[in-house]
N, C-alpha and C positions, 0 to 999 in steps of 0.2 A: 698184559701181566708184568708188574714188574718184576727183574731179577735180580737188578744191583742195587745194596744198601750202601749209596752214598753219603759221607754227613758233611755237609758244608756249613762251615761253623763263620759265621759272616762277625767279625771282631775289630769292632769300633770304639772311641774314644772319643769323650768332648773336644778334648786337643787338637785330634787328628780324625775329623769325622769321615773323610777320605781313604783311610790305613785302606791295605791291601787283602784281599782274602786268605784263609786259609783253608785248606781243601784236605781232607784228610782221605784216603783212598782204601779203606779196608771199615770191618766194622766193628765200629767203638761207639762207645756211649760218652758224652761229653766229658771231661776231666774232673770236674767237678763233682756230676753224680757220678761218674767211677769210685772217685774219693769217700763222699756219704754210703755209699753203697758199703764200700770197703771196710768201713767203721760199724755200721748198721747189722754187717753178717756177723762179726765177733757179738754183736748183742743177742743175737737168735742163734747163736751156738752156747751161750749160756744158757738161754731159756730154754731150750732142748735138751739141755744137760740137767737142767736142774726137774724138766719134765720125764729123764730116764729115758730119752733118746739122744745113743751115742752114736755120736758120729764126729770128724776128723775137719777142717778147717776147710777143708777142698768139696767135702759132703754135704754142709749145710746146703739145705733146700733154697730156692730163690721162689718166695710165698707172694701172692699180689692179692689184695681183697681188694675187688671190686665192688661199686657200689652203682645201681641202674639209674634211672631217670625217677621221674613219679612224685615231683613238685613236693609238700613240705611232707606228704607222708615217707617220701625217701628221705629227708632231712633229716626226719624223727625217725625212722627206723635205722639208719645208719648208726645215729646216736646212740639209740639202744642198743645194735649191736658191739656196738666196739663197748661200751660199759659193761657188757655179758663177757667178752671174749679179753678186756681185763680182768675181771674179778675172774677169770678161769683163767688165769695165765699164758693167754695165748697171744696176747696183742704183742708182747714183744718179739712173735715166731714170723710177725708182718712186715717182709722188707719193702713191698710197696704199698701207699691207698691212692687210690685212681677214682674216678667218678665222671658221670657226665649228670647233666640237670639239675634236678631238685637234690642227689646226694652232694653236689658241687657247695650247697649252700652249707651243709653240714662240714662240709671240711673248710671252708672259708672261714667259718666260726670257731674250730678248734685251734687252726694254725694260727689265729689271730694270739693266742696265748703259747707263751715258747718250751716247747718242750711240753705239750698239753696231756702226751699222755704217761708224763709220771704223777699228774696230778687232775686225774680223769674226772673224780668224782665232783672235787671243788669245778673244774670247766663245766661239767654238766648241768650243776647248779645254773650257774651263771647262765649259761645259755636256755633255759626252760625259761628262767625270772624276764630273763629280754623278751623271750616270745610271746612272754603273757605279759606284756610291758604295754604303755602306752602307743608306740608308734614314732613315728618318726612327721614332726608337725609340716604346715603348710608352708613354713616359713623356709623351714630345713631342705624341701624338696625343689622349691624354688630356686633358692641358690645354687643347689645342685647343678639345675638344670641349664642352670647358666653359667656354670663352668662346662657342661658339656657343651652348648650350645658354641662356645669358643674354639671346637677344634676344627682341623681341618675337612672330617666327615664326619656329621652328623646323623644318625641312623634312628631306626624302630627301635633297636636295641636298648639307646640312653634312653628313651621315652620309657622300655619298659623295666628297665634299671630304677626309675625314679617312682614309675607311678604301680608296676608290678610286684616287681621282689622287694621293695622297700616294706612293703605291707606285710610282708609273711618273715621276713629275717626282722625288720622292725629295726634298721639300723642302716646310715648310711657309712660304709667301710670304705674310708681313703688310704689304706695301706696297699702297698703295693707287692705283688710276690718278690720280687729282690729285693723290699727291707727285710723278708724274711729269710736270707739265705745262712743265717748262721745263727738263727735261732731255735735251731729243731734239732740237734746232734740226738736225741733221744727220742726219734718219734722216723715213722714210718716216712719214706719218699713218696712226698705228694707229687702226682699227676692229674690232668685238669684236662679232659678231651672236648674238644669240637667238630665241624665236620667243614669243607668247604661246601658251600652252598653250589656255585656253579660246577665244582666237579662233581655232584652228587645227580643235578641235575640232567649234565649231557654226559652222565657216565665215564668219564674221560680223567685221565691222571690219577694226583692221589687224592682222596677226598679223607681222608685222617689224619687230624691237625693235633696238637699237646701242646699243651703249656705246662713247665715246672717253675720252680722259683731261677732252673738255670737257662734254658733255652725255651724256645716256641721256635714251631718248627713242623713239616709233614712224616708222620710217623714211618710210614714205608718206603717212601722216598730218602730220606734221611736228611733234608736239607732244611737247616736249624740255625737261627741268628739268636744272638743273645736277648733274654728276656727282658733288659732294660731298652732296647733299642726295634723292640716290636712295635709294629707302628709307625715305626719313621719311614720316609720318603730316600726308597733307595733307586739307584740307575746302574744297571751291569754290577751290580755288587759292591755298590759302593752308596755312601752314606748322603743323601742331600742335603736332606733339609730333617729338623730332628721335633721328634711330637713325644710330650710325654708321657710315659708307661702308663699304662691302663690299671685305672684303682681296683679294688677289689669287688665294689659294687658291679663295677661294668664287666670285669669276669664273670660273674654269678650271672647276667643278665646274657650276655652271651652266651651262657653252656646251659644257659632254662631257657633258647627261645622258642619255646615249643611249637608257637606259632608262625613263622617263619616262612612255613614252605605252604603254599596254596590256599584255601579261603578262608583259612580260620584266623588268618591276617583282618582280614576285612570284618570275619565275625566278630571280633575281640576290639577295633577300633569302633565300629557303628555302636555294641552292645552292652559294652562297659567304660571304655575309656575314655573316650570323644568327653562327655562333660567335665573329667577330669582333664585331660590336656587343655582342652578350652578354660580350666580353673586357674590351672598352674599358669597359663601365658596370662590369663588378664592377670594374675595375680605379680607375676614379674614386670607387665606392662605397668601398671595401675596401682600397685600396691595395696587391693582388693583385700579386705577384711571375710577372712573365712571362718570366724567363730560364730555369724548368724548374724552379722550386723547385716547395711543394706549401705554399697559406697556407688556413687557414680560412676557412671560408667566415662571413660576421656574423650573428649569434646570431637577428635579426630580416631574413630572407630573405624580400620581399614574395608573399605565396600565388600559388600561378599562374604564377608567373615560369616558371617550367622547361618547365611545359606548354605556354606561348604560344609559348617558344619551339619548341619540340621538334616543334609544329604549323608550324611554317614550314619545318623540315626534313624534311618529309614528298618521296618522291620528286620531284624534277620532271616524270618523263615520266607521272604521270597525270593523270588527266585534267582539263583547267585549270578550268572550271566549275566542277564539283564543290570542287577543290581551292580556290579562288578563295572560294568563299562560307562554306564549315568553317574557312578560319583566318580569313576574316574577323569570323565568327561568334565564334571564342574568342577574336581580338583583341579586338573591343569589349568582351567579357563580362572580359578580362583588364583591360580599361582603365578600366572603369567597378571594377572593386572595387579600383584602385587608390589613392583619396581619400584611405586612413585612414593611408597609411606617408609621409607628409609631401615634404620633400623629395627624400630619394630616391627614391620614388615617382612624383614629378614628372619624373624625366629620364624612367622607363619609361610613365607618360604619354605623353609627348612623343612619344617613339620611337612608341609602342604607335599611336598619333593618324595618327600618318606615312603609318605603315605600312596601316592599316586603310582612308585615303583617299587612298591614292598621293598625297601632297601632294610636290613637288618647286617647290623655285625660289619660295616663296611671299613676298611683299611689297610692303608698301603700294603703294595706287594713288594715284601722283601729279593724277590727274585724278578723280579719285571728286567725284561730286557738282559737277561744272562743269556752267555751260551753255551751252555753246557750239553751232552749230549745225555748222559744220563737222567735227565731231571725230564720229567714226561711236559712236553712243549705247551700245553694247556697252561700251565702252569707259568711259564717264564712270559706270557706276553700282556697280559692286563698290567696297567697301574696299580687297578686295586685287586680286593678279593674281600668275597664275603662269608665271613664263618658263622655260623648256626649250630642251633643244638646236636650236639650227636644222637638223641635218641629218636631223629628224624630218622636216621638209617640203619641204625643199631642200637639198640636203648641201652649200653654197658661198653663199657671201653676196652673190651678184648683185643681190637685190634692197637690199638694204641700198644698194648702192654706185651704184645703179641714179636715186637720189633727181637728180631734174631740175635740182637748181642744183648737183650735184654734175659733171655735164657731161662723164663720163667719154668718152675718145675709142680708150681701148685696154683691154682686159681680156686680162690673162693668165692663167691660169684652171688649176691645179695639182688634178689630181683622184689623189685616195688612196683615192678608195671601193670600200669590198667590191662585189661583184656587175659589174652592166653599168658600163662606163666610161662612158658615156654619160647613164646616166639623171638626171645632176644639171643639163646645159647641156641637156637636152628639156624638161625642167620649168622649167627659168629660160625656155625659150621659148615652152614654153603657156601658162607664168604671164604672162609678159609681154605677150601677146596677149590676154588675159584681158582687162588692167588697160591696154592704149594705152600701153605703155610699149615706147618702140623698142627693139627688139633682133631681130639676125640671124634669117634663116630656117636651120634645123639637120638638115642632109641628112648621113647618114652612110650607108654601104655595109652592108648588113645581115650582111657575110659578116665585119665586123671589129668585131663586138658583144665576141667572146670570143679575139680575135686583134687588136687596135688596135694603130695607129702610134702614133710618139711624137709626132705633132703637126697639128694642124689648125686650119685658119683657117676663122670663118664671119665674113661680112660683108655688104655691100647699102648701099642707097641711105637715107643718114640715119639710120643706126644706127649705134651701136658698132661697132667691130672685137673679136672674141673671139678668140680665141687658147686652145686646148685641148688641155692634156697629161697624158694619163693616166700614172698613176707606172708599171705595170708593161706593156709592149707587144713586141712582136717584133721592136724595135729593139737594144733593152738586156736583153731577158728570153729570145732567143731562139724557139722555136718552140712555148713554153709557158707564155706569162704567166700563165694560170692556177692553175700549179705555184707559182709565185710566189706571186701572194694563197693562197694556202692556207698556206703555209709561215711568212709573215707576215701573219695575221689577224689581224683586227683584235682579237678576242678572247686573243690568246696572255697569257701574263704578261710582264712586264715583260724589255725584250731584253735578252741577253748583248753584251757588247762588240764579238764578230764578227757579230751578226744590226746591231749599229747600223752599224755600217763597212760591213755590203754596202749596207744602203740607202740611204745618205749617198751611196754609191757609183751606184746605178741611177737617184737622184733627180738627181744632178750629171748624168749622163749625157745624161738628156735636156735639161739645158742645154745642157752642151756641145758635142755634137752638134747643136744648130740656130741655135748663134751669129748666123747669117748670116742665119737663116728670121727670128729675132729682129727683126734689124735692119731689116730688109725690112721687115718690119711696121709698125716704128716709124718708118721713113722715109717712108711711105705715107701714114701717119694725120695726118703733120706737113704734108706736100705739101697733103692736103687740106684739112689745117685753113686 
């Protein structure tokens, strides 16, 4: 369990990429969002003012609207929510938005325009006309792929960055979260959760990573390097060797890697991908014409290629095991006789490397080789580290936002998740109890697991207020929200114009429909603040 919130704030410079650490020993929130924070509450002590709740500069609530995982139906329901909860006046009552997954795409799009939500309506437009847009061509992902292809680790992640999310966001986003740092005075504090992969795995340290436009960093841990220098090759806390900041595509592609953790790697490369990655390489090899011509293929085709691949497209429904260790087995033997065809060799390297060790999300570890006692020892000994979806272990970023100098007093809690509607605010509450970290006790009616209302409140004595709305319920879905999720799974492809309009439509609903539940809540949390 941890006890102490350390924040070691790792503060580097191109000049002096060596500078010294700074160790801060109590808890605070970076300087930075201290500062936005501090400007953001004066905006939601107006907007409570002017919603006729009075309350005093020290009283303002500290509000977080979370957003769950649930690929583009979170995207699109996000959207719709926040469109509902401006035109009710309450978006500016929002001092944080947080997300992991598919809502991560939804706020990548909005922050992309500055200051987006004093001008919500015109970003929404624009964001619906993208998604029913062409796409992002053969050419465009190519090149991508080969500026990823040049960094120091190469992961599943850029593969699914180029050939995954490109297809549902419809755009490649080379903007980085610190070109965004002083673009947003008017808009809620974005946070951006992950998870680590090997501490989720062998249970050990912290496994709740964040990214904002100011630091990235483990959330309950508190040990936090600046956001422009994530990435880079550090030694004992110090700067080595410098990789530049991760675009925004590769964020998205990292906090949606849903398949990450165990076979549905393997199902997702054999079942859909594999002839697109095999498209995109000949295509960067060869300059391969994909509008339906027919180009040669290059005279020096590396041995094995066809086979490795051709081993990944083996059925899915057998049996994974088996299947599992035979293409793993011609992977390596494809990847080790790959040395001798140079560099185009090296991109199916690369790939071949990926694939054979599910590597997803892989890069430098900013604390590698510290010694600090506080920082849980998992943690400080790898080179690297590999981050993955949060809705592997939690599908909403409660714990991220959950951090004690962060002092949240309201959580709005937007769930898009397949399955039980519940099971992401159960697990933010075993977790939490787990680890001494206040949060409500979480009583539901067992008869509304697969029939849910559009809204609930848990609460208690010294804890957060939650606030819990499943996207699809018997409110707005009628007597079969199940039909629902199925119709909009999360798996479908990419929606058509009228699948995004109904959901924009069942997401606003449950706004607008508890306006009043809303307020109450926030009038509540203010009184007792």
């Amino acid at each position: 369990m941890i006890k102490i919130y350390l924040t070691l704030v790792l503060q580097m410079s191109a000049s002096k990429p060596k500078e010294s650490i700074s160790r801060i020993l109590k808890n605070v929130l970076n300087k930075s969002e201290q500062e936005f924070v501090a400007g953001r509450r004066n905006t939601v002590l107006q907007t409570l003012n002017k919603l006729k709740i009075q309350c005093s500069q020290k009283e303002v609530p500290n509000i977080a609207l979370l957003g769950s995982g649930g690929a583009q139906r979170a995207m699109v329901g996000l959207l719709g929510s926040l469109v509902q909860l401006d035109k009710a006046g309450l978006l500016d009552c929002i001092l944080y938005l947080s997300g992991v997954s598919g809502s991560t795409w939804c706020m990548a799009s909005l922050y992309k325009e500055p200051n987006w939500s004093t001008k919500l309506e015109t970003v929404k437009e624009n964001i619906i006309k993208r998604l029913g847009g062409p796409g992002v061509s053969w050419d465009d992902k190519s090149a991508k792929l080969k500026k990823y292809y040049m960094k120091d680790f190469f992961s599943l992640t850029d593969l699914w960055a180029v050939l995954f999310v490109t297809s549902y966001v419809k755009e490649i986003d080379e903007q980085t979260l610190t070109d965004q740092r002083d673009q947003h005075n008017e808009d809620p504090y974005p946070i951006y959760a992950v998870i680590d992969k090997q501490c989720k795995r062998r249970e050990e340290g912290d496994p709740w990573f964040e990214i904002s436009p100011h630091e990235a960093g483990y959330s309950l841990t508190g040990a936090f390097v600046d956001t422009c220098d994530f990435g880079s090759q550090f030694d004992n806390g110090l700067k080595k060797k410098h990789q530049d900041e991760m675009d925004m595509l590769y964020l998205q592609a990292m906090c949606s890697s849903a398949l990450a953790d165990g076979e549905a790697t393997w199902k997702w490369i054999k079942a859909i991908s594999v002839p697109e990655i095999k498209s995109v390489l000949d295509k960067m090899d060869q300059g391969k014409d994909h509008t339906g011509g027919n180009a040669s293929k290059t005279t020096q085709e590396p041995v094995g290629e066809d086979e490795c691949y051709q081993e990944l497209l083996n059925p899915v429904d057998a049996d994974p095991s088996a299947l599992e260790q035979s293409s793993k087995t011609k992977l390596t033997d494809f990847f080790r006789g790959q040395r001798q065809f140079g560099q185009t060799a090296d991109k199916h390297k690369k790939t071949a490397r990926c694939i054979t060790q599910r590597i997803w999300g892989r890069n430098y570890n900013f604390l590698h080789n510290m010694t600090d006692e506080s920082v849980p020892a998992a943690l400080l000994q790898k080179e690297t580290r590999d981050l993955i979806d949060a809705g592997l272990l939690i599908n909403s970023p409660y714990l991220s936002m959950l951090r004690k100098e962060r002092n949240i007093d309201l959580f709005i809690a937007l769930d898009f998740s397949d399955g039980d509607p519940f099971t992401t605010v159960r697990e933010a509450a075993k977790t939490c109890k787990k680890l001494n970290i206040p949060f409500p006790e979480v009583n539901v009616p067992s008869d509304e697991g697969k029939k849910p209302k559009d809204f609930y409140v848990f609460k208690g004595q010294n804890v957060p207020t939650v606030i819990h709305m499943p996207l699809f319920n018997v409110v707005n879905c009628g007597d079969k929200p199940g039909d629902w999720r199925k119709k909009y799974g999360i798996l479908k492809g990419p929606y058509s114009a009228e699948m995004i309009t109904e959901v924009m439509g069942v997401a606003g609903k449950n706004i607008s429909n508890n306006i009043e539940k809303l307020l109450e809540e926030i009038r509540a949390v203010a009184e007792a603040k």
